[in-house]
RODO-2510 file (C-alpha; in nm, 4 decimals, decimal comma):
residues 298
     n   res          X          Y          Z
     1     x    -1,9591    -7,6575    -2,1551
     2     x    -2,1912    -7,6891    -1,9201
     3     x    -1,9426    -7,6235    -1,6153
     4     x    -1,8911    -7,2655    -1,7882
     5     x    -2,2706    -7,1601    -1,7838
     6     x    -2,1771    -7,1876    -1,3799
     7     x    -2,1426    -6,7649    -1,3867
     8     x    -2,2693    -6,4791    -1,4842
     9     x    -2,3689    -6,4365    -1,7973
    10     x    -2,4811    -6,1131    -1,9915
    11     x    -2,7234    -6,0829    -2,2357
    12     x    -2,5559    -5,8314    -2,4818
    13     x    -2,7081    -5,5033    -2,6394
    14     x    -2,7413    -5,4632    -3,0178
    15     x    -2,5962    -5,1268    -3,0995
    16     x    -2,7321    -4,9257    -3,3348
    17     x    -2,6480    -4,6038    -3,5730
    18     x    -2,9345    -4,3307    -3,5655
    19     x    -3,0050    -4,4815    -3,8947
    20     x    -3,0878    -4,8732    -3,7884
    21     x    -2,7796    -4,9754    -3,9437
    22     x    -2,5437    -5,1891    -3,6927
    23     x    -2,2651    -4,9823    -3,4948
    24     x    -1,9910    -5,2282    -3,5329
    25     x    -1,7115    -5,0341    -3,3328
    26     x    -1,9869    -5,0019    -3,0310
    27     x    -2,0300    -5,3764    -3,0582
    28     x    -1,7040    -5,4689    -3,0246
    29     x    -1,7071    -5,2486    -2,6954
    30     x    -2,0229    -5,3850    -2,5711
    31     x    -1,8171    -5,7474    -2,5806
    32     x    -1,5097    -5,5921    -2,4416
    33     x    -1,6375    -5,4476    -2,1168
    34     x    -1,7846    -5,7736    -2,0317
    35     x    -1,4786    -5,9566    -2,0828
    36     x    -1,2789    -5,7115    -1,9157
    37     x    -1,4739    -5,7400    -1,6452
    38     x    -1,4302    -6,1169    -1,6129
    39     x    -1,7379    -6,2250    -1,8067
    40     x    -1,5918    -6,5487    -2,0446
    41     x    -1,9712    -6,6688    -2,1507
    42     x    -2,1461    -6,4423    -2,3269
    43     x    -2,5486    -6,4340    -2,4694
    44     x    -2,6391    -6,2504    -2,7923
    45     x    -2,8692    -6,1777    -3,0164
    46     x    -3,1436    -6,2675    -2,6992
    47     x    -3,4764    -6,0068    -2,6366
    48     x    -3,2079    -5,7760    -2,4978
    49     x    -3,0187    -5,7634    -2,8353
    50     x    -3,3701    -5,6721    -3,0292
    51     x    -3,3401    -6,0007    -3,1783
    52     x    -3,7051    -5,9990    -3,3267
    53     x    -3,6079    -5,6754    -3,4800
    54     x    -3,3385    -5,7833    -3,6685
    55     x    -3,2264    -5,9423    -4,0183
    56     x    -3,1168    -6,2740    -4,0807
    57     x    -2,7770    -6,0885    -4,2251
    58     x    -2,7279    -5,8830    -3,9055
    59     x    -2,7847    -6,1355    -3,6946
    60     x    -2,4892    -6,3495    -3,8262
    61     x    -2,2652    -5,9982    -3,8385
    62     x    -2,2979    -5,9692    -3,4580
    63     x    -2,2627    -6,3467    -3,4213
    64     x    -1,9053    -6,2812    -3,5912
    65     x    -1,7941    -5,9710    -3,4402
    66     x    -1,8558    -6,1319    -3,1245
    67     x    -1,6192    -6,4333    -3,1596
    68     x    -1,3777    -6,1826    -3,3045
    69     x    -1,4173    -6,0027    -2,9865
    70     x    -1,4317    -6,2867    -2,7344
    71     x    -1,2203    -6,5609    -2,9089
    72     x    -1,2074    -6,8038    -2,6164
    73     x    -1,5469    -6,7314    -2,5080
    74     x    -1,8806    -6,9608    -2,4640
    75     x    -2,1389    -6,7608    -2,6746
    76     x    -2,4800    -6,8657    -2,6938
    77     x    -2,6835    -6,7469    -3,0223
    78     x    -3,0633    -6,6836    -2,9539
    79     x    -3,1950    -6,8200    -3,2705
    80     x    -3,5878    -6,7294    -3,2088
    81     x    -3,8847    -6,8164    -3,4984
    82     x    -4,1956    -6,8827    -3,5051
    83     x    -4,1352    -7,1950    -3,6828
    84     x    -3,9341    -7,5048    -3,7102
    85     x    -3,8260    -7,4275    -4,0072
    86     x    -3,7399    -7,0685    -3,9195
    87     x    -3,5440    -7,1396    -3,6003
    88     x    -3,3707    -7,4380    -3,7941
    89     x    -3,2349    -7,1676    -4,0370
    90     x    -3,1126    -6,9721    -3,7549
    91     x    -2,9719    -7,2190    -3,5754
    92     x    -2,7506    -7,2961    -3,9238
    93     x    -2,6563    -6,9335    -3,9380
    94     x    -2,5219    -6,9711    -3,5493
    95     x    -2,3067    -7,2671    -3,6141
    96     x    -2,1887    -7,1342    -3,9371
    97     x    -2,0836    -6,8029    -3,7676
    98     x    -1,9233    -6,9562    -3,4538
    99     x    -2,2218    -7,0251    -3,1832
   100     x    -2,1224    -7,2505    -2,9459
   101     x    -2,4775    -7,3000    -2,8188
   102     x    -2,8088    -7,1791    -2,9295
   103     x    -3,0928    -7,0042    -2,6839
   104     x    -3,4767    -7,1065    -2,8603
   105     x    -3,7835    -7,0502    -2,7002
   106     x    -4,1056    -7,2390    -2,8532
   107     x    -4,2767    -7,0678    -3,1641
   108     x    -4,5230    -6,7904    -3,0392
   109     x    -4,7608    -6,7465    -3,3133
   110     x    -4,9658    -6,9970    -3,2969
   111     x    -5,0868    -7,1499    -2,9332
   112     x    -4,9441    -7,4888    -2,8995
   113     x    -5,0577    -7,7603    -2,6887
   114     x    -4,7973    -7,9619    -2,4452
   115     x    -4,7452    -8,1963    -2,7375
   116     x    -4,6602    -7,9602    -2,9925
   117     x    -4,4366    -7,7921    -2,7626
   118     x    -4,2645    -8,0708    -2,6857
   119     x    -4,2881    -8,2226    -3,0323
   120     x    -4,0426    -7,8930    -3,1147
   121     x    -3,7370    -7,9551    -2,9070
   122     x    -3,7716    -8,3103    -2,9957
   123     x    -3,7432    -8,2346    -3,3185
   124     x    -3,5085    -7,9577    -3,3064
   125     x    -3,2738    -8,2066    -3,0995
   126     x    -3,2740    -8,3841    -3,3991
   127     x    -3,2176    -8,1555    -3,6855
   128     x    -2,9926    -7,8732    -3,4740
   129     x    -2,6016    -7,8942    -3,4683
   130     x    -2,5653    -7,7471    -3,1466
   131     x    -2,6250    -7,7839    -2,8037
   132     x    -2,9586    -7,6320    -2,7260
   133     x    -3,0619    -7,4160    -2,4389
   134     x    -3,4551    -7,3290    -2,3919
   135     x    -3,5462    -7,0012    -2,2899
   136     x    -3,9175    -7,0088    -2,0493
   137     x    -3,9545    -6,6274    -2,1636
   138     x    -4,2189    -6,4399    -2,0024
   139     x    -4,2741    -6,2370    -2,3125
   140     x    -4,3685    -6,5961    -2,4703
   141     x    -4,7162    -6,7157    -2,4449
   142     x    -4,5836    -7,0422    -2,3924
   143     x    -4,4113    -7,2118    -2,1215
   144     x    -4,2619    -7,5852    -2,1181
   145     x    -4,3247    -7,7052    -1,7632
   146     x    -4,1291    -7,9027    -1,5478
   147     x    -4,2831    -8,2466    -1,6183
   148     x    -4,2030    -8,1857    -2,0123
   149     x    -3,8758    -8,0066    -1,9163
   150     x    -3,7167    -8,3783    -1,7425
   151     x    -3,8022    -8,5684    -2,0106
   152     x    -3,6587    -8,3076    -2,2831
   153     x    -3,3399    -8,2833    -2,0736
   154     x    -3,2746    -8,6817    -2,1078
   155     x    -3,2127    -8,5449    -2,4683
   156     x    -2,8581    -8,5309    -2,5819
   157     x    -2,8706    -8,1722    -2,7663
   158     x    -3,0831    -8,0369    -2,4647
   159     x    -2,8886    -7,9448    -2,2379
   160     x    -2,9450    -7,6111    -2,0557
   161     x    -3,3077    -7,3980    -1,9646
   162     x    -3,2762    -7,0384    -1,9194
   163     x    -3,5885    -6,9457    -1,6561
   164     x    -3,6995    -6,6061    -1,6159
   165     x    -4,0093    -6,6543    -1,3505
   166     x    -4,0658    -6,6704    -1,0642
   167     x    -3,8952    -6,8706    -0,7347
   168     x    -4,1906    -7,1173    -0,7033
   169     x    -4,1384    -7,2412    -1,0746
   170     x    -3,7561    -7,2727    -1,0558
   171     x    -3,8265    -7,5162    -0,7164
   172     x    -4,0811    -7,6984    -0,9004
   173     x    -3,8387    -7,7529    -1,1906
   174     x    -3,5364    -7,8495    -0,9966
   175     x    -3,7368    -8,1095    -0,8144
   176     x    -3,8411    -8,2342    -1,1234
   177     x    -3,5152    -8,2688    -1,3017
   178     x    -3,2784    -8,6113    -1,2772
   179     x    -2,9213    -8,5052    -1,1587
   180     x    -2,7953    -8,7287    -1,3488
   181     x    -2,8612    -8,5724    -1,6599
   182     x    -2,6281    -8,3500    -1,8704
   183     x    -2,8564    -8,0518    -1,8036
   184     x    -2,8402    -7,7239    -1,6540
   185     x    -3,1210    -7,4716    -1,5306
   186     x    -2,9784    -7,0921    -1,5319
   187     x    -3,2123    -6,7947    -1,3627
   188     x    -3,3049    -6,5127    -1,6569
   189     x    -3,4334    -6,2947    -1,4276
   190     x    -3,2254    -6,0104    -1,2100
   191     x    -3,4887    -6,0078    -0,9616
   192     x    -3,4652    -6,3732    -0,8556
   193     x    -3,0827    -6,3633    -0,8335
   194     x    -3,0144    -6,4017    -0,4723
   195     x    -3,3362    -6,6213    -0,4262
   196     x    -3,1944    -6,8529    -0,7066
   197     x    -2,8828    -6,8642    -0,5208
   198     x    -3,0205    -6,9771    -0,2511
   199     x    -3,2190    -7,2348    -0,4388
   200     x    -2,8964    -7,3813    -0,5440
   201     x    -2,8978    -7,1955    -0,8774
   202     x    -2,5425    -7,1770    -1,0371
   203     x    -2,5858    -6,9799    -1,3365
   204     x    -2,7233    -6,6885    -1,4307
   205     x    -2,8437    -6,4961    -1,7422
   206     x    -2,8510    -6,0780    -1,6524
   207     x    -2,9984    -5,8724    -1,9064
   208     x    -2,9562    -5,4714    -1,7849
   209     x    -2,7402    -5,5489    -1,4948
   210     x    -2,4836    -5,7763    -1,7256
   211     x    -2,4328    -5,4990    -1,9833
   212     x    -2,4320    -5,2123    -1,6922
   213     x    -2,2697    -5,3274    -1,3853
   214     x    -2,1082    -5,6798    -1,4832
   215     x    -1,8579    -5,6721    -1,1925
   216     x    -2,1401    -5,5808    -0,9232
   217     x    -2,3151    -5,9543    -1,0331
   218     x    -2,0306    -6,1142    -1,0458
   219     x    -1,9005    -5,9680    -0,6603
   220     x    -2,2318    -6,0851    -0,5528
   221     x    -2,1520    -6,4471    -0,6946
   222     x    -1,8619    -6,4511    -0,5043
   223     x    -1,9738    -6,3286    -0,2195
   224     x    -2,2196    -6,5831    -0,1807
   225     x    -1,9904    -6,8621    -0,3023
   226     x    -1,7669    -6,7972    -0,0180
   227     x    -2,0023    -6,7825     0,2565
   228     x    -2,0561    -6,4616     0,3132
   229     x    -2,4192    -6,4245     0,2514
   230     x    -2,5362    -6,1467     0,4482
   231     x    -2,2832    -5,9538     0,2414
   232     x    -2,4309    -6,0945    -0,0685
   233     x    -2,8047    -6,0359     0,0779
   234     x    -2,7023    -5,6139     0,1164
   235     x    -2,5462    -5,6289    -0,1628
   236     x    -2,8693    -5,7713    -0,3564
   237     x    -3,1032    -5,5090    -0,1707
   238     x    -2,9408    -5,2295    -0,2853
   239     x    -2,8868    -5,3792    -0,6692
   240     x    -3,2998    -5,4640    -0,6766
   241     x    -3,3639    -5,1027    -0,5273
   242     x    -3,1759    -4,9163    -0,7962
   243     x    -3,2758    -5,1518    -1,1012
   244     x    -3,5797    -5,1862    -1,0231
   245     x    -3,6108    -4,7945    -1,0355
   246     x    -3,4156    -4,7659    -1,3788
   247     x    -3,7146    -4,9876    -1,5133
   248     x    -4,0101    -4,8412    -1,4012
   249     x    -3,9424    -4,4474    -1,3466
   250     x    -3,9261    -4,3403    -1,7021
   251     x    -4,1796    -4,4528    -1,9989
   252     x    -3,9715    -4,6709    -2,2337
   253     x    -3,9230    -4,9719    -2,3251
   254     x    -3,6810    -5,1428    -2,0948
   255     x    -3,4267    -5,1993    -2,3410
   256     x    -3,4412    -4,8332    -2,4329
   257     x    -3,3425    -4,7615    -2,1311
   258     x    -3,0339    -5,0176    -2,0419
   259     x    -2,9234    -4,8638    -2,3883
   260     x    -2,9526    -4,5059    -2,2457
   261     x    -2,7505    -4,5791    -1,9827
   262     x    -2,5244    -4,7266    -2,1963
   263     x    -2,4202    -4,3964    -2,3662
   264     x    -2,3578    -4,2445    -1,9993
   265     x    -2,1540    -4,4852    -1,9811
   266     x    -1,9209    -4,3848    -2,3217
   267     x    -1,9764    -4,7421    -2,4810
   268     x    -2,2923    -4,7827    -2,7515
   269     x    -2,5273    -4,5417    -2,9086
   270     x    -2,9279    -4,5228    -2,7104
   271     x    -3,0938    -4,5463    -3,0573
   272     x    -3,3040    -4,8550    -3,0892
   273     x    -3,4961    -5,0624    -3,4130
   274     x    -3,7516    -4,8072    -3,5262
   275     x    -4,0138    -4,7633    -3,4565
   276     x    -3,9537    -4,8003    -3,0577
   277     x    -3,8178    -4,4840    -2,9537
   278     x    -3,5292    -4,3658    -2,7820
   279     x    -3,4852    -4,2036    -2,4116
   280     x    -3,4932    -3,8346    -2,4795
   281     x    -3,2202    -3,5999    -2,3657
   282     x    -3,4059    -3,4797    -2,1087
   283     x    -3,4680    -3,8154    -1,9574
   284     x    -3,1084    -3,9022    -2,0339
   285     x    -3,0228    -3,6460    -1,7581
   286     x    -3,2743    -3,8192    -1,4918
   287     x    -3,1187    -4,1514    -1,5494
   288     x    -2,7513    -3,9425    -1,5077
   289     x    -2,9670    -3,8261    -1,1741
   290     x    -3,0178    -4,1947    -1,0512
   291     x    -2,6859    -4,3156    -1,1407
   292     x    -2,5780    -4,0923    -0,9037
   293     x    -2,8475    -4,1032    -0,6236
   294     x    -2,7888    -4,4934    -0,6377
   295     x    -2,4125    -4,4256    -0,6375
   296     x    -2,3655    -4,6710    -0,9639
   297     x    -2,0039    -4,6025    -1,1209
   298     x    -2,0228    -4,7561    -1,4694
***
């Protein structure tokens, strides 16, 4: 399992109806174009899929429609609470529905201490029927550091860390981790992919650019596996320049956005959980305007 996290993983969109209610037939696109693309491990129901936003019933419907979709492929559940008990529940729901692994970052209610945050996963490794992968969100007040991190990941259901910070942590917690163990680190963050890459990074986690331009990360990955790095390094300039304007230019949520340019695209509805809004149809025509300034074919 762990081999196959060695890619390029998206973090999938929840569509909606105008309504709130789940677009199943946009779903089952969503999964498609990923794994047309080449995209065989697949994250749901993560920050990107509105997880927080969502029912305990909808969350096992996309859970479903995604094996349905992707029969053969390695999908990882988020299953976030803000207790044991809640993620616990989840974390049934996932293996009932088909999970192969489940993403959980620590409760965020309450502020936990290193021993209560580590007291979690321990417990967690106990009670939870599949593998687990933590998630070091930045949207999470808390953060298990590196010295907790190689002592969870001796742990036999802990086997994977999704970070989304910052170069200097992922050195600090790849010098910290045993090789040895049965544990992978994968970069959550699009603007640390090349760095992590060069870090020796293997797997990655892309929100926006895994539901909008899956083959462009994965080119980039193979660029840089076969040696040819200043290729990949171009090819990274020009990704961050464009992305990084798609986040920032227009005053949305980010999600709001990826889903935006999702309907360019012909595949999912831009309506989000209410009550965040959706990207007007006037600012749908100045993303249309930096598609094509950035020359992105979707």
């Amino acid at each position: 399992m762990l081999e196959r996290l060695k890619t390029i993983t998206p973090a999938l969109l929840t569509a909606w109806n105008e309504d709130g209610t789940l677009d199943e037939a946009s779903y089952r696109k969503l999964v498609r174009r990923c794994t047309d693309a080449g995209m065989q491990t697949l994250f749901i129901l993560g920050y990107t899929g509105e997880v927080r936003a969502m029912k305990k019933e909808e969350r096992r419907r996309v859970i479903e429609l995604t094996r349905e979709e992707a029969k053969d492929a390695l999908i990882i559940a988020g299953c976030l609470g803000d207790s044991s008990d809640i993620i616990e529940e989840h974390c049934e729901v996932a293996y009932e529905a088909g999970a192969d692994m489940v993403l959980i970052t620590p409760t965020d209610f309450f502020h936990l201490n290193d021993e209560e945050l580590e007291g979690l996963f321990v417990r967690l490794n106990k009670t939870v029927k599949l593998p687990i992968m933590i998630y070091n969100c930045p949207e999470n007040q808390h953060y298990v550091n590196e010295k907790i991190l190689a002592r969870l990941a001796k742990l036999d259901k802990i086997q994977a860390l999704k970070q989304s910070t910052t170069t200097d942590k992922i050195q600090k917690i790849l010098l910290a981790l045993d090789k040895k163990d049965n544990f992978i680190m994968v970069s959550g963050d699009e603007f640390e992919f090349f760095p992590a890459m060069c870090l020796g990074v293997e797997g990655f986690i892309m929100g926006g650019p895994g539901n909008i331009t899956p083959k462009w990360c994965l080119e980039m990955l193979e660029d840089y596996r076969a040696g040819r790095f200043e290729k990949a390094r171009e090819s990274y300039m020009r990704f961050v320049a464009f992305y990084d304007e798609l986040y920032t230019s227009l005053p949305y949520d980010v999600i709001a956005v990826i889903k935006a340019t999702m309907e360019l695209a012909g595949v999912c509805q831009r309506w989000m959980k209410h009550p965040t809004r959706a990207v007007s149809d006037a600012d749908m025509c100045k993303i249309k305007e930096m598609l094509e300034r950035h020359q992105i074919q979707l």
